[in-house]
C-alpha positions, 0 to 999 in steps of 0.5 A, a space after each residue: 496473460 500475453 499482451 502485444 506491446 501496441 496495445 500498452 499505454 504510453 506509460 504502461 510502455 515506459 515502465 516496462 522498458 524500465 523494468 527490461 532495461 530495454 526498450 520493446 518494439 511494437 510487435 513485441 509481445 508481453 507476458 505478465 504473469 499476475 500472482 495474488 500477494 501474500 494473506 494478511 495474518 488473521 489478526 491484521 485483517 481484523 484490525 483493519 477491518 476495525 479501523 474500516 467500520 469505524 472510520 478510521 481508515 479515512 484519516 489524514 496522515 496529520 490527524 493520524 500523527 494527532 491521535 498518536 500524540 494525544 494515545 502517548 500524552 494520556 499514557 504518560 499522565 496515566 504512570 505514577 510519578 517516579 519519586 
């Protein structure tokens, strides 16, 4: 797909030139070549999907960390105790 830059958004501009370590002239056309990003392994996009349908992608990142303490914690009580 071949853009001409004076149809770019100020800061679609600017990281352009970031990325080119030069800037671009008006008149310059740009081409941008879009790739599909590698697939998820199968066992992934499952789990994913799982947290999705239960909601669990919605959580914030301190009640990720909560949920992380409170799995290690039950894990912890679930050992026998070394004698």
């Amino acid at each position: 797909m071949t853009h001409k830059a004076k149809d770019l958004s100020p800061d679609q501009k600017t990281a352009l030139e970031s990325l080119l370590g030069r800037s671009i002239a008006l008149h310059d056309e740009i081409t941008i070549r879009v790739t599909t990003p590698p697939s998820a392994p199968e066992w992934l996009q499952e789990s994913w999907k799982a947290a999705q349908e239960q909601g669990l992608d919605q959580l914030s990142m301190e009640e990720i960390d909560e949920e992380i303490a409170a799995a290690r914690k039950a894990r912890r009580e679930r050992r026998p105790s070394e004698q």
